[in-house]
N, C-alpha and C positions, 0 to 999 in steps of 0.2 A: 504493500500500500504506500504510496505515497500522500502525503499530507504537505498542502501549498498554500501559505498565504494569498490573500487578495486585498491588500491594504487599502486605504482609501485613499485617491485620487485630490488633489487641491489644485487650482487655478490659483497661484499668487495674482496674478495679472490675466487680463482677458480682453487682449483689444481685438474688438470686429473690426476689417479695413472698407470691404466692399462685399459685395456680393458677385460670386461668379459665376459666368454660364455653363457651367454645369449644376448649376443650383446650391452648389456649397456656398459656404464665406470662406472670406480670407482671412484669416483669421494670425493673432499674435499672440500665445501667450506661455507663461512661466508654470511648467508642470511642477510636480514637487508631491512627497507621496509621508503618509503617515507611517507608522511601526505599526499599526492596528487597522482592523478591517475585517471583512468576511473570511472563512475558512473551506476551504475544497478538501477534500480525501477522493480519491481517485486510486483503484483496483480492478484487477481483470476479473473476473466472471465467468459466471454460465449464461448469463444473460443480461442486455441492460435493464439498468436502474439505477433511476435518478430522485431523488429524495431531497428533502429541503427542513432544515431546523432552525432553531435560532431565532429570537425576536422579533425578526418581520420577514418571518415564511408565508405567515397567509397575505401576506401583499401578491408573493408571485406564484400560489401554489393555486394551479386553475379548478374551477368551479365545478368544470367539465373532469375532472380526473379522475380514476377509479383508487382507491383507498388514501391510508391517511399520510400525506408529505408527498401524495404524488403530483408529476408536474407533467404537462402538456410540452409537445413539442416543441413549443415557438419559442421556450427562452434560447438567450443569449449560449448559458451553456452548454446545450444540446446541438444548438448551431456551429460550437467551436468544434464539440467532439466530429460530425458528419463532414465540416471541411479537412478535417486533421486527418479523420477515415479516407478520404478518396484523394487528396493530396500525393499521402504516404500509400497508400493500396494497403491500410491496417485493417480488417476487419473484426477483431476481437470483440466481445462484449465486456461491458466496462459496469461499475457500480460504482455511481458520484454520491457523496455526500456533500453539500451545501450549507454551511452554518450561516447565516444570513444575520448579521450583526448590523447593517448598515440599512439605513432608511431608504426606500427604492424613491426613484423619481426623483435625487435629491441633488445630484449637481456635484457632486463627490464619485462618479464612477464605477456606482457597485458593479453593476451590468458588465461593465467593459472590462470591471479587475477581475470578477468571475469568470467572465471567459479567455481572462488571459492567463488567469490560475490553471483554468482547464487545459488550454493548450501547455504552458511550461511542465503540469504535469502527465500528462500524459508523451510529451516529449523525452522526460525521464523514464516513463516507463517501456519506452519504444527504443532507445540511447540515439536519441536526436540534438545532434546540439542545440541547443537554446539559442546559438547568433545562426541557426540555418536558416538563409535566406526563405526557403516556402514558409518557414512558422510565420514570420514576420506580413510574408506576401497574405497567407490567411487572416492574420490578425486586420490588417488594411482592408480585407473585406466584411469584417464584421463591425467595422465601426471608427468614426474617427481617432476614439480616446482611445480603443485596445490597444495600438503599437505602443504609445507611450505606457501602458499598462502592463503590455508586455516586459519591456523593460526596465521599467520600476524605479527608474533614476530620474533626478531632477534634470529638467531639459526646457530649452528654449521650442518650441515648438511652433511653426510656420505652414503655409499653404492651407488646407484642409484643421492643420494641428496636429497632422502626424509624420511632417518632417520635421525630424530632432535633431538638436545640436546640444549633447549632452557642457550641464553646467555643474561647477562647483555648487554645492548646497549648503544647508543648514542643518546640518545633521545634530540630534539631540534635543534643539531647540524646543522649549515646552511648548505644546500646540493646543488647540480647542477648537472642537468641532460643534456646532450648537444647529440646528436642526426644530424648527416652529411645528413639526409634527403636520405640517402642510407640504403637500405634493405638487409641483408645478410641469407645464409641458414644454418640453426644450423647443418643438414646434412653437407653441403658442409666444412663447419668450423670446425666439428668435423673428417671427414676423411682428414683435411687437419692437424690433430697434428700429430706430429713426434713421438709419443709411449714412449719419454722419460720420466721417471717417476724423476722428479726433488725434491722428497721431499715432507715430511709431514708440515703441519703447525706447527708454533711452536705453546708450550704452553703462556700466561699469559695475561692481557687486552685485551679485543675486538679491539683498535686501534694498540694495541701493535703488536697484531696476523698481522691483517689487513695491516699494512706495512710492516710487513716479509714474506707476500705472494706473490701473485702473481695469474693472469688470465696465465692460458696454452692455451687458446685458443685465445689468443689477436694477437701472430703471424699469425695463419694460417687466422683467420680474417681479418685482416691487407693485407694479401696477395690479396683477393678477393675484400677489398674494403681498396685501399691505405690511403684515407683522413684519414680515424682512427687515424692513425699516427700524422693527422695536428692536428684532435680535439685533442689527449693525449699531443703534445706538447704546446698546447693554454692554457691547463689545468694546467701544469705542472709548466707551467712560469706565472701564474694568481697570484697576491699578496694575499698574505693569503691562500692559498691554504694547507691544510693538507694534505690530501692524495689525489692522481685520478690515475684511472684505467678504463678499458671498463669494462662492465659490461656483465656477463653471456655470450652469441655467439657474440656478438656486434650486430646493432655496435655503439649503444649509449654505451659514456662515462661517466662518474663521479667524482665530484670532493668535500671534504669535505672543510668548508674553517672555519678562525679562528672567522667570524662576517660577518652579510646578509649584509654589505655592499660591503665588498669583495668577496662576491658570486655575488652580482647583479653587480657589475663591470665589471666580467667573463660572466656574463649572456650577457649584453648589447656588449659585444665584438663578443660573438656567433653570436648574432644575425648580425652584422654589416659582419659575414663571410655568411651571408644565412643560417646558420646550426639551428635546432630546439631546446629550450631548455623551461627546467620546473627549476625554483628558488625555493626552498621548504627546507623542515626540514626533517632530519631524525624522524621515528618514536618510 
């Protein structure tokens, strides 16, 4: 068995530039990845199965499914396994487990780190390298944010957001992920930008960059689900606080802080608002 994290995903920065005719954006921004997040266990079998646990299973565990943690074909998952199958010409059957720690629909990447989990583990269990060009080529087709999830390093991220130019990070640095227990649609969020192209990132330090940026989708966000606004002002006025910003469509926020004591302060305030939150480290 192999057992593979699926951290969570952060947008330090998130600039939209345009829109292009392939119907993507252009997009700029500063990946950067937690120490905590969902969990995969992945093993061969007699037969697939794919199962789902962990505090927000029943977000993706379908209606339509027969017994209990069963999941319907369309997730993300199940879609990395079927490219990774006919890519490689593996047909084994496999049995996933799914710890689902992270709030879906929230801008943080579960989606995209689960199924990058899936591919790097069953890579392993195939002995595929992890820098093999098709993993990577799969990962690009299941989603913008998988390659960077794929590989799980802090990175400048351009075009689409899945070409990477790995950066120095911030590793250690105490983090907070706070999460209004509202779900937002990356669609809805993205036809809700204004088309204004406000600016490149600047050049020099990763934290340096990180707070001369900015999320362009954190307005039209905001619009669809106002509390945003309450978590970025909670975050904003939280003692020790470095940076915060929403992250990727929202509508979980983020906030860097100077020492875990002043993160778990901010944590323990979320929580006293009802909002969901993960105390963790940069990775």
């Amino acid at each position: 068995m192999i057992v593979e994290p699926a951290p969570a995903k952060i947008n330090l920065a998130l600039h939209v530039r345009h829109r292009r005719p392939d119907g993507y954006h252009e997009l700029e921004t500063l990946f950067a990845f937690a120490t905590d997040g969902d969990l995969l266990a992945v093993d061969q079998a007699d037969a697939d199965d794919f199962r789902i646990d962990g505090p927000f299973a029943s977000a993706l565990i379908s209606s339509r499914s027969q017994g209990e943690g069963a999941v319907s074909d369309d997730n993300l998952v199940t879609k990395a396994l079927a490219a990774f199958r006919q890519t490689f010409a593996i047909n084994h059957p496999y049995a996933i487990r799914l710890t689902k720690n992270l709030p879906v629909a929230s801008g943080i990447g579960g989606g995209s780190a689960d199924a990058a989990a899936t591919l790097r583990a069953l890579a392993r269990l195939n002995a595929v390298p992890l820098d093999h060009p098709s993993l990577h080529a799969i990962a690009a087709t299941l989603g913008a944010d998988v390659p960077p999830c794929l590989t799980g390093r802090t990175a400048l991220g351009t075009g689409r957001g899945d070409d990477l130019v790995a950066l120095e990070g911030l590793a250690g640095t105490p983090l907070l992920l706070v999460n209004p227990r509202v779900a937002v649609s990356t669609a809805a969020v993205f036809a809700g930008w204004d088309g204004i192209d406000r600016g490149a990132l600047p050049e020099g330090d990763l934290l340096t960059r990180a707070r001369a940026g900015r999320n362009d989708l954190e307005a039209p966000a905001t619009c669809l689900a106002p509390v945003i606004a309450d978590v970025r002002a909670s975050l904003d006025a939280a003692p020790g606080a470095i940076l915060s910003r929403m992250s990727g469509s929202g509508a979980t926020c983020f906030a860097l802080f100077t020492d875990p004591a002043a993160r778990d302060t901010a944590a323990e305030q979320a929580t006293r608002q009802g909002w969901w939150s993960l105390a963790t480290t940069m990775a």
